[in-house]
N, C-alpha and C positions, 0 to 999 in steps of 0.2 A: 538521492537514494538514502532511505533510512538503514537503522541499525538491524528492524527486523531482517529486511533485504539482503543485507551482508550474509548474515547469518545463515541463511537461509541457502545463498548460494555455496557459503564454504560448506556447511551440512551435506551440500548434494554432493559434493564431490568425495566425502567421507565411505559412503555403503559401497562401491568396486574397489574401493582400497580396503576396507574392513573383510571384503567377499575373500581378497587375494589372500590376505592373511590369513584367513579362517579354513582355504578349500580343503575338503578332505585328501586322505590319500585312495589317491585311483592306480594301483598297479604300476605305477610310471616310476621309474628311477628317480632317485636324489635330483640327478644331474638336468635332465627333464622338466622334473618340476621347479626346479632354479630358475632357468632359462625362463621359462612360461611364465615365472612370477618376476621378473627382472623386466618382459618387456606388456605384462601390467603396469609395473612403476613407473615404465618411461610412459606409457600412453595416458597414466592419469597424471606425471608431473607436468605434460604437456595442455591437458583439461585445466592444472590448477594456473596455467601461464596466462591460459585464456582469459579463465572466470577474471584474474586476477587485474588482466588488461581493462577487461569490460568494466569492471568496481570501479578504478580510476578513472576511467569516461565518465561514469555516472556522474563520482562528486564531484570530478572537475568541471560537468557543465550543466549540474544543479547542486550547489552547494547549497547549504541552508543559507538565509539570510545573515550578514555579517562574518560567516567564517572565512578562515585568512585562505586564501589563495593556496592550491598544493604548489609545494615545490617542485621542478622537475627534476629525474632523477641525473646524475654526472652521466653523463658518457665512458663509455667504456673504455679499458685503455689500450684494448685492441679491439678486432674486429671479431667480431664470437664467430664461434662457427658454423657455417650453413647447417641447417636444420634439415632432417631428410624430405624428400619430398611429397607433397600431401597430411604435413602435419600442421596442426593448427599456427605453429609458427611460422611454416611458411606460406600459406594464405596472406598472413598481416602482411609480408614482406616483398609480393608479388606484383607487380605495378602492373594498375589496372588499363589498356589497350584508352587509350586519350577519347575514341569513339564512346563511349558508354560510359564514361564521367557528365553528370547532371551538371549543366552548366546553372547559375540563376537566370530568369526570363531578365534581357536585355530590355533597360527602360529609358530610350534618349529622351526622354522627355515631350512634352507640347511641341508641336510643328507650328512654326512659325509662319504666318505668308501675310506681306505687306498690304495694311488696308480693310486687311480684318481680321487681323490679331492671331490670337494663340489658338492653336486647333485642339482643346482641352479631352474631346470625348469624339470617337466617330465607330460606328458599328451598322451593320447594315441595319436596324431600326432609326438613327438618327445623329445628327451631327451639331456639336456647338463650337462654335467661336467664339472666343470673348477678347475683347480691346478696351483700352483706358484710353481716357483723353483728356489732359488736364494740365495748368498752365500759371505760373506766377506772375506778376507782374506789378512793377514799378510805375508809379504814373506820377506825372506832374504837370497839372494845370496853369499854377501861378502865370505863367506867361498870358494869361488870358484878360478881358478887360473884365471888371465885377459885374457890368450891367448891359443892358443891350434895350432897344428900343424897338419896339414891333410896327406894323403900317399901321395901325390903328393910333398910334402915338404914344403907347404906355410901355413906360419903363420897367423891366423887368429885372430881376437877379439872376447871374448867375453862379451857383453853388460852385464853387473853385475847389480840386481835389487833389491834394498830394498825398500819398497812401501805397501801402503793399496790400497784393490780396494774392489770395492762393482764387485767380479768377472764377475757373470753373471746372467741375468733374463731370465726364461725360462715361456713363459704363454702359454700351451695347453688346448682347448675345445674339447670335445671330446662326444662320445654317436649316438644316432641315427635318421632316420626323416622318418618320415609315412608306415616304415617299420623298425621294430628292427632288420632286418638282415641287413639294410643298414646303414654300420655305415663312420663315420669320425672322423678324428682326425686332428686338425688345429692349429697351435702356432705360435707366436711370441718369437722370439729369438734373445736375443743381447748379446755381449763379453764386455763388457766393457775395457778390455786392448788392442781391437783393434778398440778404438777411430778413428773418420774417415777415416778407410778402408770402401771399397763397401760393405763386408757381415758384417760389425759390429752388422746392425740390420737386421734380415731374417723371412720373413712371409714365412712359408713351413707347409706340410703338405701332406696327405694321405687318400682316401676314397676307400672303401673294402665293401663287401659283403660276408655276411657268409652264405653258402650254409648248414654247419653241423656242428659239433666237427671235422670230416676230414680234411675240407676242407675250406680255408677261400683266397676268390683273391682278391688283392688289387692294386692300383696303386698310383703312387704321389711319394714322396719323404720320404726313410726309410731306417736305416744303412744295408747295405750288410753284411750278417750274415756269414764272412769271419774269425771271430775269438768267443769265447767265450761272449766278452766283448760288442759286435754286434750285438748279440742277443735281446736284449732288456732291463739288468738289469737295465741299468740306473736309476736312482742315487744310484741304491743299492749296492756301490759300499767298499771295505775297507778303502779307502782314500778318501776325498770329490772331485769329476772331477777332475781325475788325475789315467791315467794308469800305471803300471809299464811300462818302459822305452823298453823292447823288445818288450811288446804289443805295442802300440804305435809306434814302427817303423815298423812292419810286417803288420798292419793291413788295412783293406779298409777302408773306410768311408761313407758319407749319402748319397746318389747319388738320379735320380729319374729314375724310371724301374715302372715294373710288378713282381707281385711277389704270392705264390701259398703257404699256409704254414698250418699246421693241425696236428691231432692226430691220427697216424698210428693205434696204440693198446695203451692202459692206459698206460702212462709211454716211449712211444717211439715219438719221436714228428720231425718234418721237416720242410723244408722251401727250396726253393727255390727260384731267384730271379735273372732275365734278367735288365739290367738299362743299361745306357747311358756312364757312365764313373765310375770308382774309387771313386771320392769326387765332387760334383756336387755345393758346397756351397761357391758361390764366383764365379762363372763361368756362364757366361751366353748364352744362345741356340747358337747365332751366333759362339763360339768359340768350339762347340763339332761337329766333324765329323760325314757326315752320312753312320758310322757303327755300330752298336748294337751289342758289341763281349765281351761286360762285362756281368760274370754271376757270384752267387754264392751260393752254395749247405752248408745246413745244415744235420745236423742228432744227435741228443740226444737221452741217453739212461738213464733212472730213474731205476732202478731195483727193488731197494728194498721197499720204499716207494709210487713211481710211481711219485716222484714232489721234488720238492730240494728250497724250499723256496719262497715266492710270486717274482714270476719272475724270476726266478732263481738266487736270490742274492745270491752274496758273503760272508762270513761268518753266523755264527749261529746265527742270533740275533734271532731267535723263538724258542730256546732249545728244538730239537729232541728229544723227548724220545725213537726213535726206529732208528738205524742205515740209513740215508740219503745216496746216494750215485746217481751220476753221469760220463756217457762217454760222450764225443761228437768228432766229426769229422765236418772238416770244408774244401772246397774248393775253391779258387775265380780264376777265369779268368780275364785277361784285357787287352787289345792291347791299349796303353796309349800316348797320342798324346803331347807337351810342352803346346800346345794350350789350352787344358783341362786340367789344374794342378790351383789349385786356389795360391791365393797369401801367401805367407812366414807366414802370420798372419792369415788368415782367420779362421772364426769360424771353431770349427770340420776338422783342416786343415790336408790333409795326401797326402804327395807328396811323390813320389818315391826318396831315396837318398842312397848312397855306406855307407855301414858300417865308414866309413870316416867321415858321416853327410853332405857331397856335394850332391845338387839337380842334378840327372843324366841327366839335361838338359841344365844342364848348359856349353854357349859359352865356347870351347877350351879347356874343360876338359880333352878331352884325347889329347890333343896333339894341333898347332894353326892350325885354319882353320876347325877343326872339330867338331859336333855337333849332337848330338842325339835329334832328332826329333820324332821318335817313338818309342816304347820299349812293348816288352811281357812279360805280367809279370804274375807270379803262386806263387799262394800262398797256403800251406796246413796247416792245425794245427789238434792237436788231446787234448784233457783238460780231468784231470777226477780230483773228488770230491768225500771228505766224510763229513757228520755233525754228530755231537751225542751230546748232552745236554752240548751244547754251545760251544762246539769245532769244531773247520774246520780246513780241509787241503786240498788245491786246487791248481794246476798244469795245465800247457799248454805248450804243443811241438811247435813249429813252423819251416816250413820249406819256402824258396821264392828262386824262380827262374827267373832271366830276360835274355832275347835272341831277338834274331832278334832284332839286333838294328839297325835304319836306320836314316838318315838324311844328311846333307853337308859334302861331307870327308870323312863318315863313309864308310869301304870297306868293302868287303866278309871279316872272319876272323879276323879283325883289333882289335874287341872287342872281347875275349872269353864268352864264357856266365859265365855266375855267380849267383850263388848257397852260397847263408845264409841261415844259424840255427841261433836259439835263444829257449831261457825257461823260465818260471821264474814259481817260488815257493810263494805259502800266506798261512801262518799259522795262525789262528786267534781263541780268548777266549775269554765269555762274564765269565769274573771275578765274577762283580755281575749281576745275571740276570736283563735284559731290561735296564741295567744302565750306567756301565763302561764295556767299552770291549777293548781290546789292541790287538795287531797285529804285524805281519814283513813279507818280503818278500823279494827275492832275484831272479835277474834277469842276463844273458850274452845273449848279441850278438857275433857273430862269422862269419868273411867273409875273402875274401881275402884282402879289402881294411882297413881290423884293425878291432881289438875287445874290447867288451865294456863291463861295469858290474854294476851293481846298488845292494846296499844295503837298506833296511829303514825299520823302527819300527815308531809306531803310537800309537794313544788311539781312542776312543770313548767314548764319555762322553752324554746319553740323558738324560738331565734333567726331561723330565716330564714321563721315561720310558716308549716310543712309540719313533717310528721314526716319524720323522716330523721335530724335531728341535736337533740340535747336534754342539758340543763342538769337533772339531776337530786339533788333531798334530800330526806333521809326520817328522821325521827328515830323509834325505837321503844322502848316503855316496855313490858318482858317478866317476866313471873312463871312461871318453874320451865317453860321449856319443851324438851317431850318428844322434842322434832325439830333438824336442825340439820348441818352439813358446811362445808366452806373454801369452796363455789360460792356459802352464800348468808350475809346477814348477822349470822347469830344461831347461839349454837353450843348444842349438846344441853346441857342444866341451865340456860341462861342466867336471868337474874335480873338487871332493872336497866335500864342504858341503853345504846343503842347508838347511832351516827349513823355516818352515812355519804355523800356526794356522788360523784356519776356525771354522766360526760360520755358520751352514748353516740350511735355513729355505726350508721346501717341504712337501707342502702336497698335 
């Protein structure tokens, strides 16, 4: 409040004090007119108490910039005396009924709910989620041998890595917009160990509509539920992003399709899913042919509980008290072109390669001058699961077949087809519940062009006893394996030992 303002309010209270002084005489005695003018005085010393209040409000809560702070005045050394009632001083003094005190709009903050993050925005037009996902980790290859020898006889390197990386950041929104059955899911996603590659950073994503609990269609870009792991558990995994070694070589990857996926009867669930190629991440429209002959078929079985943990994670961290159990079957198609294979590193990378670890597209492989350009590839798997108050034991078959190979040089017969098996076993125990849990698992691949085997034990350690934030290590004992890239802990030929510790944050 400025100077004018002041002024302006002691002015007003000056003209019924100036009136008092000045009234004529009207007939009225001395005594009369005393009286009259005495409780003028009290009515406008009671005005100037006001105005006087309100001044002090002003500047105390807009002072000009920089002026010092008023001081408050002492207190009184007794208690003044009640003011009569209905005068402006006793309004200020009247305590107002607690009903009709403006409270502030209470704001607890974002709603939190496990698995899909923070509930930032919701109104009957639309809803968003948002979750992080993202993980440090220590690795150390040295254990490993430097070279390794392929079937074809050539010796090859392998790239040895000790290193810290802040691994990967995963940022999905996720929820609905002016219809809750119309939903989306949209992220940003980057690898950190494949520094200026094209898909190092990938905005992908998927929008769907749910018809029912039956039946839910989607389109956009989502893993082909070609193995267990493809499903959807992610990050609920026994090892922080990082598959067992026969998963990861059998398996398909993200691609973009249509796709149809729901709840048969309580406990039996599906999916199915038409797309573009094998791993779509890293590859761009121009370099995928127009034929649409990748597909790939789900089918779970929950029996005894009807559900096997949020999302169907891997180990017990919710200790069953009542026997858990899971089947599933998996199928994927794909007529697979060199042109559509993304690059050595790319994020989510899975390219077709011989039990050997050679990419089957690669110049000259079978012999000079020859080259595979197309390839048919099948793949099946079957997984089952138990849980019981904090124990698991989880398994998956896999079977892949590739034929019809075609390209420069390649003749009728020239290539036989080929047919690999792989498995791999996780045993896993929450020691103490929600707290420390340990693990191991064991994996082979098997082909005609050489076989491979992975051993490794791990912990889990969550500190604040919820998932979201974890303490992870994982030692692995590796022979001659065929798979491998900077995203995960084991490189193609590996041989030996590897370890590694993760701190990983996800909510």
């Amino acid at each position: 409040m400025n100077t004018r303002t002041c002024a302006a309010l002691i002015l007003a209270a000056l003209p019924p004090l100036a009136a008092a002084q000045t009234a004529p005489t009207d007939g009225r005695s001395v005594e009369q007119r005393q009286q009259d003018l005495e409780k003028r005085v009290a009515e406008q010393d009671a005005r100037i108490e006001e105005l006087e209040r309100m001044l002090q409000e002003a500047l105390g809560t807009k002072a000009a910039p920089g002026a010092a702070p008023a001081v408050p005045a002492a207190p009184p050394a007794a208690p003044p005396v009640s003011p009569p009632a209905g005068s402006a001083t006793a309004l200020e003094t009247t305590a107002v009924p607690a009903a009709t005190v403006m409270k502030p709009a209470e704001n607890p903050g974002p709603e939190y709910i496990g698995n899909l993050g923070f509930k930032i925005y919701e109104s009957d037009k639309g809803q968003i989620y948002m979750r992080l996902f993202s993980y440090a980790r220590y690795l150390n290859q040295k254990g490993l041998d430097p070279t390794y020898t392929d079937s074809f006889g050539t010796v090859k390197t392998v790239p040895l890595r000790q290193d810290f990386q802040l691994q990967k950041f995963f940022l999905p929104f996720s929820g609905w917009f002016l219809d809750p059955k119309f939903r989306y899911y949209l992220y940003v996603w980057s690898a950190n160990t494949a520094q200026g590659d094209p898909a190092q950073v990938v905005g992908a994503g998927n929008l769907s509509w749910v018809f029912n609990k039956y039946a839910t269609l989607g389109m956009g870009i989502t893993s082909l539920p070609g193995v267990r792991s493809t499903e959807g558990q992610f990050p609920y995994w026994l090892g922080v992003d990082d598959r067992m070694t026969a998963d990861e070589f059998m398996r398909p990857s993200y691609s973009t399709g249509v796709w149809l996926k729901g709840s048969i009867v309580p406990g039996l669930n599906y999916m199915g899913m038409l797309a573009t190629n094998m791993s779509i991440l890293g590859v761009s429209a121009s370099q995928i042919d127009n034929k649409i002959d990748t597909y790939s078929l789900m089918l779970n079985w929950l029996p005894t509980t009807k559900e096997f943990g949020p999302i169907g994670a891997f180990g017990d961290f919710e200790n069953h008290q009542e026997v858990a159990t899971r089947i599933g079957i998996h199928y994927t198609h794909s007529t697979e072109n060199s042109q559509e294979q993304p690059g050595s590193e790319t994020i989510e990378n899975t390219q077709i390669r011989l039990t050997d670890g050679n990419q089957i597209f690669t110049p000259d492989l079978f012999g000079p001058g020859i080259q595979v350009e197309d390839v048919q590839y099948q793949m099946a798997s079957l997984d089952a699961g138990v849980k019981y108050r904090g124990y698991a034991l989880e398994a998956e078959y896999y079977w892949r077949h590739l034929s019809d190979f075609r390209g420069p040089g390649v003749t009728p017969g020239l290539i036989d087809d080929i047919d690999d098996t792989g498995y791999q076993v996780q045993a896993s125990a929450m020691l103490v519940p929600k707290l420390f849990q340990v693990y191991a698992g064991y994996s082979e691949i098997a082909g005609i062009y050489g076989d491979s085997s992975e051993l490794r034990g791990g912990f889990n350690y969550f500190p604040q006893r919820m998932r979201g934030i974890r303490v992870n290590g994982e030692y692995l004992r590796l022979d001659d394996i065929p798979v491998g890239y900077t995203a995960v802990p084991y490189p193609v030929g590996g041989n030996g030992d590897v370890f590694h510790l993760n701190f990983e944050l996800n909510f």
